[in-house]
C-alpha positions in Angstrom: 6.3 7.8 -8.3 8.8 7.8 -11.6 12.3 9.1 -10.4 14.3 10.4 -13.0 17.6 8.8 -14.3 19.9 10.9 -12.2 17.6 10.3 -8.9 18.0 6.7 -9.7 21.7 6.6 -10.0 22.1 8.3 -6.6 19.5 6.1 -5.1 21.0 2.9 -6.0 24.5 4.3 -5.3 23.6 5.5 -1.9 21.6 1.9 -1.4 24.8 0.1 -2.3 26.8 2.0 0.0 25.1 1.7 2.5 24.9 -2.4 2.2 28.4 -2.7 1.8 29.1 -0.1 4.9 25.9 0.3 7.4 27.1 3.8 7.7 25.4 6.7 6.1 26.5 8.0 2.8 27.7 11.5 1.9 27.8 13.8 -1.6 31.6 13.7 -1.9 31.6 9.9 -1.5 28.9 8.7 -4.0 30.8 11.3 -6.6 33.7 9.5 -5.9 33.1 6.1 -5.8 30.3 6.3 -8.0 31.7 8.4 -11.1 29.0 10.4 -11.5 30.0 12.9 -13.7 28.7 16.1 -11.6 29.2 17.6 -8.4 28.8 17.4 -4.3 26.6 20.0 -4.6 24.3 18.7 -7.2 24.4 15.2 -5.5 23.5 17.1 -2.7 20.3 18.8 -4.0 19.8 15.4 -5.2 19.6 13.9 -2.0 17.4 16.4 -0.6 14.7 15.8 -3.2 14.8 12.3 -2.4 14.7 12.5 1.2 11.3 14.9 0.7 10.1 11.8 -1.6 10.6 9.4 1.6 13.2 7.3 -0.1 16.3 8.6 2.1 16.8 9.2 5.5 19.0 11.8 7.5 20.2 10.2 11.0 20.1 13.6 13.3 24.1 12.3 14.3 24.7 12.4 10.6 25.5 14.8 7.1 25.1 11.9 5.1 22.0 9.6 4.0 20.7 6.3 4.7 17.9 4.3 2.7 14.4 4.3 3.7 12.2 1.1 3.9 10.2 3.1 1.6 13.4 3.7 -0.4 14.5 0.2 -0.5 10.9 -1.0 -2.1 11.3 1.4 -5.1 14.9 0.1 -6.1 13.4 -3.6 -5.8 10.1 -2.9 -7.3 11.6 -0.6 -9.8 15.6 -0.7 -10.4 17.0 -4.0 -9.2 18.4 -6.6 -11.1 18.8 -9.8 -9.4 22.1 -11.2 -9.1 21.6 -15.3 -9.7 24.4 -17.9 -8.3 27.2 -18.6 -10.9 27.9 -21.4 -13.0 30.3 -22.7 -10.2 27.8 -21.9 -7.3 25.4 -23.9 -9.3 27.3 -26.8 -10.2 28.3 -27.1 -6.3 24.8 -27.5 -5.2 24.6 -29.9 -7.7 27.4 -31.9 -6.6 25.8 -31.5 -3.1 22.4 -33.2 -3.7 23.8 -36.1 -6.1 23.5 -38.5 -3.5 20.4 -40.8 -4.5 20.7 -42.3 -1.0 20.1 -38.7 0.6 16.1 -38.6 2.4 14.1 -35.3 1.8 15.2 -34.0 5.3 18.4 -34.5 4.4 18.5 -33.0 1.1 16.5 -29.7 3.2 19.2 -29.1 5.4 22.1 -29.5 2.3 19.6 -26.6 0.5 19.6 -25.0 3.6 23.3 -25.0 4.7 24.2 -23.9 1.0 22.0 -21.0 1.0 22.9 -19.8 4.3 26.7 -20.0 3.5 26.2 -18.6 -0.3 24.3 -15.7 1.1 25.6 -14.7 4.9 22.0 -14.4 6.1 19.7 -17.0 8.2 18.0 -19.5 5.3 14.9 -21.2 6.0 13.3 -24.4 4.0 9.7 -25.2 4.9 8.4 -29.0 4.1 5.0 -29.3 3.5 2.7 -31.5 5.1 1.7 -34.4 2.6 -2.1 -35.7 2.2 -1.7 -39.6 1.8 -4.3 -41.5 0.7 -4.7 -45.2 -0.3 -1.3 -46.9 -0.3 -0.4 -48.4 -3.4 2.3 -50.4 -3.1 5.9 -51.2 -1.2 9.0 -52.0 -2.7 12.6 -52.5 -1.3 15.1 -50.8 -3.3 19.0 -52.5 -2.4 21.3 -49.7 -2.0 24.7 -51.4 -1.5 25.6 -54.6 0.7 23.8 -53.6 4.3 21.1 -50.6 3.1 18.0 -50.4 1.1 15.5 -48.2 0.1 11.7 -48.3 1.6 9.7 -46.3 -1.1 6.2 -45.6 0.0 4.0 -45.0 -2.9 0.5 -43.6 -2.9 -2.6 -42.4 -4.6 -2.7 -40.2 -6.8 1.9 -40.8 -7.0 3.1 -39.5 -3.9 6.5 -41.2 -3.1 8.1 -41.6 0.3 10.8 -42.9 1.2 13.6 -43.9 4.3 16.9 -46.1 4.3 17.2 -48.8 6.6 19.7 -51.7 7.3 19.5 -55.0 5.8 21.9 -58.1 6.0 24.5 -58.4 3.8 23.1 -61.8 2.4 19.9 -60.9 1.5 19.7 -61.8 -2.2 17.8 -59.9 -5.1 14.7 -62.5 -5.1 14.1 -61.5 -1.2 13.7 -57.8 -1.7 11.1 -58.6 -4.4 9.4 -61.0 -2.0 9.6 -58.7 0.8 8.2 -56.4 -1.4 5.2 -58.0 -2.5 3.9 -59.1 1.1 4.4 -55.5 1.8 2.1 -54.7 -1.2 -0.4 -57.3 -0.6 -0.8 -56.4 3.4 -0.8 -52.5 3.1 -2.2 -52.5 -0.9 -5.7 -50.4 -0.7 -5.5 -49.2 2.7 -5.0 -45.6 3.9 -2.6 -44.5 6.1 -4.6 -44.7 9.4 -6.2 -48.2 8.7 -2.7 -49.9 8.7 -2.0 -52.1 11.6 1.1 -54.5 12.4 -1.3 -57.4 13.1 -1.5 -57.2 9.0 2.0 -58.4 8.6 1.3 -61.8 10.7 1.3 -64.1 7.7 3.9 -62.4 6.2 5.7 -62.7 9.6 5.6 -66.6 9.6 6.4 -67.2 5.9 9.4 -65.3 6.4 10.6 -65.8 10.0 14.3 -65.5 8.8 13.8 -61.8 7.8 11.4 -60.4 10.6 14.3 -57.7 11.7 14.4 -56.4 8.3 10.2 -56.5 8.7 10.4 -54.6 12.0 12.9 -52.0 10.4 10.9 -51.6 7.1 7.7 -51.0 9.9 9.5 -48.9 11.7 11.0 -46.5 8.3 6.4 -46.5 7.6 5.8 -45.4 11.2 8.4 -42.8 10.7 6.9 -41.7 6.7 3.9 -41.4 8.3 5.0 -38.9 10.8 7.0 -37.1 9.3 3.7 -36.6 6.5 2.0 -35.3 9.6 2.3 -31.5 9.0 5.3 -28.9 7.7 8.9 -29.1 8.9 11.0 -26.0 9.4 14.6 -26.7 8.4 16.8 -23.3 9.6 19.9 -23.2 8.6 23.0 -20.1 9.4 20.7 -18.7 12.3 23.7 -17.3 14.0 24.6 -15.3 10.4 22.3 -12.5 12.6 24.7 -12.0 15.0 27.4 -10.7 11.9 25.2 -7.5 11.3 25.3 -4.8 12.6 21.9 -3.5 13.5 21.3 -7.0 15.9 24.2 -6.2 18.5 21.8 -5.3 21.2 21.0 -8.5 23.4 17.4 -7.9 23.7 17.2 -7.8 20.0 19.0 -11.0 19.3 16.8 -12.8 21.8 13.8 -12.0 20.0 14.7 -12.8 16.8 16.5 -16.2 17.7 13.6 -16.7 19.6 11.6 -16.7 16.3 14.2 -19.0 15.0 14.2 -21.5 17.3 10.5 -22.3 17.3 9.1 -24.0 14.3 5.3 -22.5 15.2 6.8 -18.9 14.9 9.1 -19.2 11.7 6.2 -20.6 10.1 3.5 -17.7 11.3 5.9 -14.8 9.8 5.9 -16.4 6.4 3.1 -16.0 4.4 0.3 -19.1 4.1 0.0 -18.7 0.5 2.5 -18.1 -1.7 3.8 -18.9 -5.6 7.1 -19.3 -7.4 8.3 -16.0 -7.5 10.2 -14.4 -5.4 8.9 -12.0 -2.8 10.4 -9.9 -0.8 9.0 -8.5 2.1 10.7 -4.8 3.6 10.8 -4.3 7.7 7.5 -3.0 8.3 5.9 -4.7 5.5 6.0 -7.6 7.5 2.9 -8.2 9.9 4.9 -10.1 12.8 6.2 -7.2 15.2 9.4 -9.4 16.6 10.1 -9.1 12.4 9.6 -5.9 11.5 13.4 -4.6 12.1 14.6 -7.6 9.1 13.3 -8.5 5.7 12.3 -11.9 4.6 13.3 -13.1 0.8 11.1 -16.3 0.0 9.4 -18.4 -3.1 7.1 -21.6 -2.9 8.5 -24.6 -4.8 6.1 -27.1 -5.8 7.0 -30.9 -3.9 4.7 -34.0 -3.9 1.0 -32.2 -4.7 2.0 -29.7 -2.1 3.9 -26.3 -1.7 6.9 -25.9 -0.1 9.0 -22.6 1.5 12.3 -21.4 0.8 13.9 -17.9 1.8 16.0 -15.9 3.7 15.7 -13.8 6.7 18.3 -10.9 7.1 18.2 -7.2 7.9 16.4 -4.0 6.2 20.4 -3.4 4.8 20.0 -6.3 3.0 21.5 -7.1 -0.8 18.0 -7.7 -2.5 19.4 -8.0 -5.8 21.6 -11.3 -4.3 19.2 -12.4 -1.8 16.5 -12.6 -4.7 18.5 -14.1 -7.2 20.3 -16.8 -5.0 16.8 -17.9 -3.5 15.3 -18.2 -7.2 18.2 -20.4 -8.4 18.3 -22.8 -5.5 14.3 -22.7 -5.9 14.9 -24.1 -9.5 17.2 -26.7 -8.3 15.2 -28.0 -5.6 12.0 -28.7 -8.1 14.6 -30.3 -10.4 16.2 -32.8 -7.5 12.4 -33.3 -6.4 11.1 -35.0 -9.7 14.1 -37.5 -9.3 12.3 -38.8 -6.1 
């Protein structure tokens, strides 16, 4: 259904109104604010042809106009220009994930702490689980005097990788020695064939560095874990409680509820999905606990697999922000992920 210029106007005024206030929107106000260049009255016709169309809503307690779900998917579908993070916001996030040293969990909860706090709504970054096959080799990365990096690397390229402690005497020849017993005891195996018993030999030819053995073991055990299945990193869940519409107790419980548990984030997002942003409108979504919010999401593409990112926040919701932060930090994340 084509609305005509005017219809838009008042549409998108009414829609921004209503984000910024969570009260319904009167004639007189969306003239005023807005500039429109004709009357109350007109606006008013206006807003009765667009509540017959289904994209406004007349609260019974109320003269003025609220959105409809059905009102909010025309203005994104049709009208909305997304409204990206600035050169600063950028450069921030930047500045955030600069740290080589940072692990892939860690870097997660950065994205999702920045999103959360750039948007005001409940962010969400998904991990995907990772297929290994065959190892291919082991190396010991020294980070500064007591830490080094344990990169994991797999067929067909996947790369791992977990900090651990080291002494401060360890010299440059041992991490290449370390190394290459790692290589040479894991080198052809998969995941599920690797035992401890492999590093015996290793063990005795280099008694004086068994700790550092154990630790680079135990940084495996936990790569291999973690590669397990998808990891749900929430960030800003509380953000819920600063709306409006989620001040009944009941209400809160279920959607913290949804929150809370990995299992349940990951059910209300859909299974497959690509790089663009989607945006899915209250009752659009299939979850019932959901279907009061809107979820804002894209895939980014990590390690042979697809990972989540979005945000969860009410119907009243600035799309046009919501949209445009999610796509830049999308961008980003695929940038910081080919430097692993």
């Amino acid at each position: 259904m084509n609305l005509d210029e005017r219809k838009k106007r008042i549409l998108e005024s009414i829609i921004k109104d209503y984000v910024e206030t969570a009260e319904p929107v009167g004639s007189r106000a969306v003239v005023k604010k807005h500039d429109l260049k004709i009357s109350p009255a007109t606006v008013r016709n206006e807003m009765a042809d667009l509540e017959d169309m289904g994209f406004l809503e007349q609260p019974h307690t109320s003269a003025g106009r609220i959105p409809s779900e059905q009102g909010f998917r025309y203005f994104v579908d049709w009208m909305m220009e997304k409204e990206h993070l600035s050169d600063g916001e950028m450069e921030t996030l930047q500045k955030v994930l600069t740290d080589n040293n940072q692990e892939w969990h860690e870097i997660a909860q950065s994205i999702g702490n920045f999103l959360a706090q750039a948007t005001s709504y409940t962010s969400f970054v998904i991990i995907p689980a990772i297929t290994l096959s065959d190892f291919k080799y082991i190396k010991l990365v020294p980070v500064d005097a007591n830490r080094a990096l344990v990169l994991m690397v797999t067929e067909p390229g996947t790369i791992m990788h977990r900090k651990i402690e080291v002494p401060e005497q360890m010299a440059p020849d041992e991490f290449d020695n370390l190394s290459k017993g790692f290589t040479q005891a894991f080198g052809g195996k998969k995941p599920g064939e690797i035992k401890r018993t492999d590093l015996s030999l290793l063990r005795d030819s280099l008694r004086q560095r068994r700790q550092v053995i154990d630790r680079v073991l135990d940084a495996v055990d936990s790569l291999l874990d973690n590669s397990a299945g998808e990891k749900v990193v929430v960030s800003g869940a509380l953000n819920i409680l600063n709306e409006p519409e989620f001040k009944d107790i009941e209400k809160i419980k279920r959607v913290l509820a949804i929150l809370e548990e990995d299992e349940r984030l990951r059910n209300i997002i859909p299974e497959q999905i690509g790089e663009e942003v989607d945006i899915r409108i209250g009752r659009e979504n299939t979850v019932e606990d959901i279907r009061e919010m809107s979820l804002v999401f894209a895939g980014y593409k990590t390690l042979g697999e697809m990972g989540k990112i979005g945000l969860i926040g009410p119907v009243r919701m600035e799309y046009w922000k919501a949209a445009g932060s999610v796509e830049s930090v999308r961008s980003i994340v695929e940038d910081v992920i080919k430097r692993f």
